[in-house]
C-alpha positions, 0 to 999 in steps of 0.5 A: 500500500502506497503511503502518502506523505502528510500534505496538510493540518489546521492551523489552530485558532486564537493565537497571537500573531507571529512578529517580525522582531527577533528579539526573543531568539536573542534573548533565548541564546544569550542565556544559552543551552538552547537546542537547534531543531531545523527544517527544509526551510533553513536550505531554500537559501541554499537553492534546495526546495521545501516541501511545504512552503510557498512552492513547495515541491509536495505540490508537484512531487511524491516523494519515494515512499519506503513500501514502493522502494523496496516491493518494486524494481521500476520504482527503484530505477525511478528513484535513483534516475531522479536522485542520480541526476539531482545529486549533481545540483544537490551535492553542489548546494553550499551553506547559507547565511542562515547555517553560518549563524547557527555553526557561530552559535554553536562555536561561541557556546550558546547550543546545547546541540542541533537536531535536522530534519533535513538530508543535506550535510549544510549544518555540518558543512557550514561549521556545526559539529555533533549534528543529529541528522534525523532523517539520514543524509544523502552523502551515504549510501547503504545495502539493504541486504549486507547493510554495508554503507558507502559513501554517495560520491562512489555510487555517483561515479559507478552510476554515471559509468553504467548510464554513459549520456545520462542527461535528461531535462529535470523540472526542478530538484526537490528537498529529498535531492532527486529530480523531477522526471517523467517515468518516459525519461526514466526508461533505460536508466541502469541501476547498479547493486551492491559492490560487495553482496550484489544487494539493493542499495538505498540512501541512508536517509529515513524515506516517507513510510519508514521510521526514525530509528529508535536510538536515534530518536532517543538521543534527540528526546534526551536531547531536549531533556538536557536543553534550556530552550528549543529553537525551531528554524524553517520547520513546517513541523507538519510530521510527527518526527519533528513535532514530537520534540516541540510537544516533549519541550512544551511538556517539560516547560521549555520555551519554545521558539519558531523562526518560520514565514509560515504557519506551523504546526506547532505554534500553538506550542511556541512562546513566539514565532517569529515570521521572518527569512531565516539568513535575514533573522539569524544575522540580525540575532548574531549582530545582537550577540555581537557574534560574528558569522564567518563562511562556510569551512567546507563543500555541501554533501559531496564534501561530507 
């Protein structure tokens, strides 16, 4: 059974209106121990979508599902046609203003950790150290059936020697790194297996349908345990793998803070959510703190 990804929520009523100043983001960092949780949206100043906001690729693309990956081999060659030529852009993508404030953060010892929804090595690539990649990365891949892991980087190159002229107009790169392609444009692509077992490989990241491993989802819950504060930034908090920890901090008493244009899910959670784009909202805290933002030390996911 195909599962669809959650597309929408209502917004709950009778809150007070986001504000535009960041204000409480300095305050909440300047007594520090404030845990980071970041979504697609921390990315799109990167030139990566999101999947929910104005534009956002749900409106055009499913993203591969776990149950699809694994039952079909047509799905699979679609899948790895669209990650194979999305990974060229994808693993391009450099760190923004917005990743550059929070590895900053970080340095001057004002987090507690960083928690990402996202797949795409910015965090660490920008400077951030001892990143929970919640939902995997893009950078690895693994072997459904030996479990061995890889880097992506060798796989790009074995797939690019198995389909020589590879090169299909996309319509666009979406948050999970594949590109839009029709199934016509897909037809043909070889998929390579496993260079060790011959089994199937599969991205290291957590696809629409498959859980967050339990051990990882404990270490960001204690996580949030031993935070001051938690620190929303570009979340839609539409899924429950994020939300979760906003309602685990709300419970616990922990002020919760959103920096998103948008509506979220879990304003209702939030002392404030503050409307803003997040390299404008981010720079504007570090110039607060007097924190200076340097650029990024390293390449996108191809340099993890």
């Amino acid at each position: 059974m195909r599962m669809r990804p959650t597309l929408s929520w209502t917004p709950a009523e009778d809150l007070p209106p986001a504000t535009s100043d960041p204000e409480p983001v300095a305050d909440a960092l300047s007594t520090g121990g404030v845990l980071v949780l970041s979504g697609a949206g921390i990315s799109t100043e990167s030139g990566i979508p999101d999947y929910r906001g104005e534009g956002g690729s749900l409106s055009r693309h499913t993203p591969m599902t776990y149950q699809d990956f694994t039952a079909s081999a047509r799905a699979r060659r679609r899948y790895w046609a669209r990650s194979h030529l999305g990974w060229r852009t994808f693993g391009q993508a450099r760190p923004n203003a917005g990743h550059l404030a929070v590895a900053a953060f970080g340095r001057h010892g004002l987090l507690s950790g960083v928690i990402t929804q996202n797949v795409d090595g910015l965090h660490q690539a920008a400077g951030s150290g001892d990143v929970v990649e919640l939902h995997g990365t893009l950078a690895r891949v693994v072997c459904l059936s030996c479990g061995a892991f890889s880097p992506r980087r060798e796989l790009a190159q074995r797939l690019e020697e198995a389909n020589p002229g590879f090169e299909p107009m996309a319509a666009g790169i979406n948050p999970d790194g594949d590109a839009d392609l029709t199934d016509d444009q897909a037809t043909g692509f070889r998929v390579v297996p496993c260079a060790i077992c011959g089994g199937t490989l599969k991205p290291d990241v957590v696809f629409f349908g498959e859980p967050v491993p339990p051990q990882r989802v404990e270490h960001c819950r204690e996580l949030v345990r031993g935070a001051a504060s938690l620190l929303v930034l570009g979340s839609s908090l539409t899924v429950m793998s994020g939300l979760r920890f906003v309602r685990q901090a709300a419970r616990a008493g922990k002020p919760v803070l959103i920096v998103n244009l948008d509506q979220t899910r879990g304003d209702q959670y939030a002392l404030t959510r503050v409307s803003l784009p997040l390299g404008t909202a981010l720079g504007a805290v570090a110039h607060r703190l007097d924190i200076p933002v340097s650029r990024a030390v390293d390449g996108g996911p191809q340099g993890v």
